[in-house]
Structure formats: C-alpha cells, structure tokens
Legacy VTK file of the C-alpha trace (Angstrom):
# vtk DataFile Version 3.0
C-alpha trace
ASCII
DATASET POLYDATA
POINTS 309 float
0.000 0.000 0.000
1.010 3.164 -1.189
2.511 5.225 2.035
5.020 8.083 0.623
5.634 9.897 -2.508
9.872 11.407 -2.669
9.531 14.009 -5.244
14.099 13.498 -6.107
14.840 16.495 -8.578
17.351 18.300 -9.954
15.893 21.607 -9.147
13.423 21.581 -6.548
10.480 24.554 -7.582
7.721 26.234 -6.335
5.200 23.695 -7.895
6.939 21.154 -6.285
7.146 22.182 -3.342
2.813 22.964 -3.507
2.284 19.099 -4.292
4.207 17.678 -1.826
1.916 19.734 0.707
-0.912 18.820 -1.240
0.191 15.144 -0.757
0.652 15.531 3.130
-2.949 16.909 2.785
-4.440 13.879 1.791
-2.808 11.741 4.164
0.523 10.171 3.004
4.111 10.967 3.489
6.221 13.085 1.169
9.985 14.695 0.639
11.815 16.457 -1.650
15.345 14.969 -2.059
17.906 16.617 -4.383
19.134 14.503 -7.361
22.841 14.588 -5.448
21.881 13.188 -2.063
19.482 10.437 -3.592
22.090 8.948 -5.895
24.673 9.194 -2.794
22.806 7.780 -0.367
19.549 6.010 -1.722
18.348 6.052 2.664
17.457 9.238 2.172
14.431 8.118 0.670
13.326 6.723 3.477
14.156 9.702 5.958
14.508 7.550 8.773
12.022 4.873 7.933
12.224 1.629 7.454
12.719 1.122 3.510
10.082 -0.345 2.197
10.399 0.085 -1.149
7.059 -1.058 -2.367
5.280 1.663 -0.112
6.628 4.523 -2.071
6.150 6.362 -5.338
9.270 8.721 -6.531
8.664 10.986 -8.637
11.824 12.490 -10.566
12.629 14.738 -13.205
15.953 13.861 -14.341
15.605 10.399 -16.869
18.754 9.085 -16.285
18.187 9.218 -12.539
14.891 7.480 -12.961
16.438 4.684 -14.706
18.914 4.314 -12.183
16.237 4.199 -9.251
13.871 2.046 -11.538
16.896 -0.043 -11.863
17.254 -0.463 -7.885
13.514 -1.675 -7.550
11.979 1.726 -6.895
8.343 2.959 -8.215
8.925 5.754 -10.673
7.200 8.149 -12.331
8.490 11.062 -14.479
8.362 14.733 -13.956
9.139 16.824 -17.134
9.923 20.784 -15.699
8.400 23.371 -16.719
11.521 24.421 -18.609
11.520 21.373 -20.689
8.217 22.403 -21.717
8.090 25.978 -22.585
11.756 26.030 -23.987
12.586 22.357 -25.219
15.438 22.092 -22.644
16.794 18.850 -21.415
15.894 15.164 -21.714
12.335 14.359 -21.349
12.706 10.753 -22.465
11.830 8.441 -19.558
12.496 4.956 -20.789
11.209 2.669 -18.887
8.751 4.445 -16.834
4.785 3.548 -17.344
3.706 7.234 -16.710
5.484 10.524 -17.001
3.444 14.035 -15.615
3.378 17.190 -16.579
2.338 20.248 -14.469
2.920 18.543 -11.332
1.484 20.569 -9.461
-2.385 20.237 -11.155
-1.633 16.106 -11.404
-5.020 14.868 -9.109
-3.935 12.769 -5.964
-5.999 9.616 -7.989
-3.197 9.666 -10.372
-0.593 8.925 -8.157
-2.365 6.201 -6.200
-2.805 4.901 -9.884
0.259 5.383 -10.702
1.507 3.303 -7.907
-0.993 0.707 -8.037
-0.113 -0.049 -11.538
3.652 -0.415 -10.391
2.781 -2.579 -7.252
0.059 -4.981 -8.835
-2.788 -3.291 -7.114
-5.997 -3.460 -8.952
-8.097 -0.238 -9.254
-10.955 0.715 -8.103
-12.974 1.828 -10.476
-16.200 2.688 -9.328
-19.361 1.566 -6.621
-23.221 0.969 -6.786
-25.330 0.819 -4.044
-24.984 -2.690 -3.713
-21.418 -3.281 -6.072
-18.169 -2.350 -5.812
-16.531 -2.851 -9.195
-12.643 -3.151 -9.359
-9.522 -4.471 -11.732
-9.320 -8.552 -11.738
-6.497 -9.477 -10.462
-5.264 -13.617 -11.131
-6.505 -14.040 -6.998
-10.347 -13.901 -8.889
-9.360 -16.536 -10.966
-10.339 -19.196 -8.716
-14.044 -17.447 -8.090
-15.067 -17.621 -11.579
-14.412 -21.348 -11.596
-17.016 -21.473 -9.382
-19.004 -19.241 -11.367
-18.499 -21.307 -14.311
-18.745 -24.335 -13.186
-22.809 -24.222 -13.577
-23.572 -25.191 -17.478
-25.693 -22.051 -18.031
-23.163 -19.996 -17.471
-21.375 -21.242 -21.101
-24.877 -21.573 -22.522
-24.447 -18.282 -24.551
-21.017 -16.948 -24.173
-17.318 -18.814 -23.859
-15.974 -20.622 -20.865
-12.588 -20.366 -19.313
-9.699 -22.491 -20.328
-10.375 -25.940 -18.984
-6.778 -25.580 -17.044
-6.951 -22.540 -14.231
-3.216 -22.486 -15.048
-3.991 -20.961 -18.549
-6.514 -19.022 -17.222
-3.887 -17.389 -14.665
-1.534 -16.738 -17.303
-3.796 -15.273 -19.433
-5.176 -13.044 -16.769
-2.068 -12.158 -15.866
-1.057 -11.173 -19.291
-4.759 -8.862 -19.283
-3.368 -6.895 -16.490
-0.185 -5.967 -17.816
-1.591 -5.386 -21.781
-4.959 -4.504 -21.474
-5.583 -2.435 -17.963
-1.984 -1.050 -18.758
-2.183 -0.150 -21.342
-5.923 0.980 -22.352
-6.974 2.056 -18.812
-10.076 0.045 -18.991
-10.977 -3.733 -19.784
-13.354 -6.173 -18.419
-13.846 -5.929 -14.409
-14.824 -8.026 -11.193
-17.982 -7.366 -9.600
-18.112 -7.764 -6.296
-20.823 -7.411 -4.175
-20.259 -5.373 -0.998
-22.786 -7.049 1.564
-20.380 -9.876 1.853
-17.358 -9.211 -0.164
-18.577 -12.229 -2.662
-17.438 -12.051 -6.511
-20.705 -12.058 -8.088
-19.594 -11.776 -11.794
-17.657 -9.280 -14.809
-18.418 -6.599 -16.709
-16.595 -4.092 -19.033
-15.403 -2.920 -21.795
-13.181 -4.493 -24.265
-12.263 -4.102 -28.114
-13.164 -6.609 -30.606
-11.010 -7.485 -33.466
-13.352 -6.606 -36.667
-15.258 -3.931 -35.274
-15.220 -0.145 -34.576
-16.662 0.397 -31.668
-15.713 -0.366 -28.009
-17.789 -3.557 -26.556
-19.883 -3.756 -23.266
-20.206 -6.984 -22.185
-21.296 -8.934 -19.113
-22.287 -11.754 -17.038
-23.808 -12.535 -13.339
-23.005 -15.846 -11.547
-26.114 -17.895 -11.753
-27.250 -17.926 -8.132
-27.089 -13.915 -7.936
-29.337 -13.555 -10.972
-32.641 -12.034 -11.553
-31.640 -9.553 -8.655
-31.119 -6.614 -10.885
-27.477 -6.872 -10.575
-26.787 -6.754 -13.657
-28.406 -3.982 -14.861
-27.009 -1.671 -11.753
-23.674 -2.706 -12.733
-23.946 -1.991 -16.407
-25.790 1.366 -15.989
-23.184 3.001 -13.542
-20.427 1.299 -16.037
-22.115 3.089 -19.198
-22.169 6.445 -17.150
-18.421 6.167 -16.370
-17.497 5.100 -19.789
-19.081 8.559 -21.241
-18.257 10.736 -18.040
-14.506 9.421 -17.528
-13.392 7.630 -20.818
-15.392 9.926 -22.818
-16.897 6.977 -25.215
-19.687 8.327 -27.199
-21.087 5.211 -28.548
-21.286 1.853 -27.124
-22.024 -1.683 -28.874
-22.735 -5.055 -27.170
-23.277 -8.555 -29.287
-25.208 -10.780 -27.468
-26.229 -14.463 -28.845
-29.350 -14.366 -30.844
-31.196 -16.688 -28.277
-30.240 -14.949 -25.173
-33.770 -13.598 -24.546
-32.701 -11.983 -21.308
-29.405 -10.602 -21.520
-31.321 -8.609 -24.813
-34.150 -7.143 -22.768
-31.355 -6.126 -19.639
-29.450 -4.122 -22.905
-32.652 -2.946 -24.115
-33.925 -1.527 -20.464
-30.165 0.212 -20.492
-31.068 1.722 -23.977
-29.431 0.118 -26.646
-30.891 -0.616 -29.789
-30.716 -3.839 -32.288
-28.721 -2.839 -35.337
-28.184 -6.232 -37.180
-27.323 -9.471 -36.817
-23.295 -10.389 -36.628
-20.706 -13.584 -37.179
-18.692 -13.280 -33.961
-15.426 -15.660 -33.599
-15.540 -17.641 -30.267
-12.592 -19.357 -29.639
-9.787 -17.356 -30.111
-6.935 -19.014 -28.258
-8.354 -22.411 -29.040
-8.239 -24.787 -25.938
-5.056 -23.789 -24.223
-3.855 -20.146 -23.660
-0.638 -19.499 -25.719
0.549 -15.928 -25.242
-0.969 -13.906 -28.030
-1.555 -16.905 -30.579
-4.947 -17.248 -32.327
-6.032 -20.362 -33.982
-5.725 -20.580 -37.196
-8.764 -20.200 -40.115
-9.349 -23.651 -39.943
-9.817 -24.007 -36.263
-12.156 -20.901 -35.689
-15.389 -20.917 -34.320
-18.164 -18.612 -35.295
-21.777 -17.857 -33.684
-24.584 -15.893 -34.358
-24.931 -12.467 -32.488
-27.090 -9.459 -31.809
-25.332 -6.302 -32.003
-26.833 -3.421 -30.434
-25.673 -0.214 -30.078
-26.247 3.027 -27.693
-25.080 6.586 -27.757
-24.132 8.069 -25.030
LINES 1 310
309 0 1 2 3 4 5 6 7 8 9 10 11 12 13 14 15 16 17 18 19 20 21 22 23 24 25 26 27 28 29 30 31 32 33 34 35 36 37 38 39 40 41 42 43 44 45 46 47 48 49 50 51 52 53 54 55 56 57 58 59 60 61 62 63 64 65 66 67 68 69 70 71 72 73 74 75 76 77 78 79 80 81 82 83 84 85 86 87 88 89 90 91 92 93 94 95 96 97 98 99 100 101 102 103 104 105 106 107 108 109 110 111 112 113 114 115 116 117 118 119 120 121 122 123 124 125 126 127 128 129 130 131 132 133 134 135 136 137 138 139 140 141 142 143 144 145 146 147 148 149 150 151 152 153 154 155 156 157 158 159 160 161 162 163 164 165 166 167 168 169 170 171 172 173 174 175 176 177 178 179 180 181 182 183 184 185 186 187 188 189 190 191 192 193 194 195 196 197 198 199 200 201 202 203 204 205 206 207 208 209 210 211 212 213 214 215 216 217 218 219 220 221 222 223 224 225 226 227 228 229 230 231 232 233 234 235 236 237 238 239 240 241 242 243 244 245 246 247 248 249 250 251 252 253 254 255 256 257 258 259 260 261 262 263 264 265 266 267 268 269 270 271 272 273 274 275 276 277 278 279 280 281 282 283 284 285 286 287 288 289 290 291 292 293 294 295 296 297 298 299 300 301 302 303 304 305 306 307 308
C-alpha cells in the first residue's frame, strides 16, 4: 500500500514544493530529495524509515536518474519541468517508466495512487453501486469464476474459461499488464459489498473486426434475476461517457439470449443487425498472443446493439 511519494529532482520549484503539501494533505508521506543526495545515499528516501520500497512512489525529473532508481527496484514516475516544456530544454525521455506528468502541481492525488498501483500490482478501483463495488481482476479472482463457471448455463451463450486454471492465470495475468496497462479500462470483477462475494464481470473491451468499443457482461447464476446486472452496467455506461469519454457503445449478445437482450434494451441500446462473432480465439489452451488458425475458428450468431451516449 502506497505510504510516501519522494519528489528526487534536480531543481526543486515552487510547484513542487505545492504538491508535496498537497500530498501531506491527503494523508501520506512526502519529501523532496535533491538529485545529489538520492544517488549518494539512496536512505534518504526513506528519511529515517524503514525502507520499504514497495510503499513509495518517486517521482523524478531527471531520466537518467529514474532509470537508475527504476533499476534499484523503486516505483517511478516522471516529472518533465516546466523548462523542458516551454523552452525544449533537457531530456524528457523516460524509458522505462509507465507514466510521465506534466504540471505537477495540477496532477489529481488519484493519479498517483494509480500510478503506484499499476507499479505494485494493485488493482483499481474503479467505481461503486449501491450494492457493487466494481474493481480491476487481479489472477486471486481466478479461482471465483471457476465457481461461477462451473454451472452449465453460465457457457450456454457466451465462452468458458480455459479448462486448465493455469492458462486461465496466465492469461489473466497477461490482461493486467496489456490490457488495464495499457488501455486504462478492460473487463472488471464485480463484487458485491454485503459480503465481499465475486458475483460476476463486466466491461469494456475491443473486438477485433469492429469499430466500436464492446460492453459486455455476465452474473453468476445464483445472484441472478436480482437486478445486478443492470445496476452494474448502468453506472459502467455512465463512467465510460463521463470518464473515458466513449460516445457510442455496442454489445453482441447471442441471438437466443432472450434476457441478456431485454437487460441491454432496459439500459437503452438498440438492435442494429445481426453479426458472425469468432468464439474461440486461443483455441483450448492459452498461448501468449496466438490465435487459432482459419481452420480451427469458431463462429456464432450475435445481436449487435448499439447506444449513444
């Protein structure tokens, strides 16, 4: 858990100096640590502490200083000064690092939990219902949608998982680090905050062969017909056109699933034609990014139906 952010600079500013109070303002540690002192001595970090490295976020401003800490198992992020941006001075490449900031000083305290959670393997949060709190996947969830799977009806009208929970793992783990990391959104764990159960997933994804981003879903079989899937999808649609900024929407949904078509109907979507959707993309075991082949694939029959939002 994130518990410190070091701000180690070159040349420690006034807008620096206003997010590190900003920090202490919402409840976590935070220094500034010339460039110098934090090469020479990397305990000054920790001011005292006890170094735990995987409680703190540094953020730095110098690249080849960041690459030096990344190197030495520290959290990074990059800090490109104002100089660099009005005047083009200096090295702003960060190699390495998964996010680099501008105007520190008007970067939202989110982003550097984020930021950090990313690094550490934390999923985010992303959002809550009354009754949901909706969150990353992380491989741990693995092992609960077994159990949600493991009732035929659940596969009646979409694809199982991989019939080895070791591919499944792999290829969650893979998700994480190429889909959440890279897109910022995906396909999430519901989990239902009564009694912390994992209820089911829903999300967005992108689907090779068509245009627009995908909602798609699915509630375990024992928590349907209790309107939570409808409650998770709405508050998903709303943050997918207030935070992601999507403006339209499209889910494909098997021809014969009567009732996942009247839940996308009561959120407002609209039949637009009828679709050839490939099902089995990694075939039977999960091999990195390979497809099967032509030959191999698997096509159904699906509903697309779109919504603006």
């Amino acid at each position: 858990m994130l518990k410190k952010i070091v701000f180690v600079v070159d040349n420690p500013d006034k807008k620096i100096g206003e997010t590190r109070s900003y920090v202490i303002e919402n409840g976590y540690g935070s220094d500034i640590i010339s460039t110098v002192h934090a090469l020479n001595d990397t305990n000054t970090i920790f001011d005292g502490d006890e170094p735990y490295k995987n409680e703190i976020l540094i953020g730095c401003d110098n690249p080849d200083t960041a690459k030096k800490l990344t190197d030495q198992g520290f959290y990074v992020v990059g800090i490109i000064p104002d100089a660099a941006q009005t005047e083009g001075e200096g090295n702003t490449t960060f190699e390495g690092l998964k996010y680099v900031f501008s105007d520190i000083d008007q970067v939202e305290m989110d982003s550097f939990v984020k930021a950090y959670q990313r690094y550490s393997g934390e999923p985010w949060d992303i959002l809550d219902t009354e009754r949901l709190h909706i969150r990353e996947t992380t491989v741990d969830d693995v092992d609960e949608f077994y159990k949600l799977y493991r009732d035929p009806e659940m596969t009646r009208y979409m694809e199982g998982l991989f019939e080895n929970p070791e591919d499944e793992k792999r290829y969650q783990k893979d998700y994480i680090e190429k889909v959440y990391g890279l897109m910022g959104f995906g396909v999430w764990t519901l989990v239902r905050k009564s009694d912390g159960a994992v209820i089911g997933r829903a999300g967005y994804s992108v689907r090779n062969g068509f245009d627009d981003i995908e909602l798609g879903f699915l509630v375990g079989t024992e928590y349907q017909r209790q309107g939570y899937a409808y409650e998770a999808c709405k508050a998903i649609l709303d943050y997918g056109r207030d935070m992601l900024l999507f403006e339209e929407v499209q889910t494909l949904v098997k021809k014969e699933n009567e009732v996942s078509i009247h839940i996308c109907e009561k959120l407002g979507f609209i039949i637009t034609d009828e679709v050839d959707v490939e099902e089995n993309i990694y075939g039977d075991e999960y091999m990195t990014d390979k497809r099967v082949s032509l030959n191999e694939a698997r096509f159904g029959k699906y509903v697309r139906m779109l919504k603006e939002l």
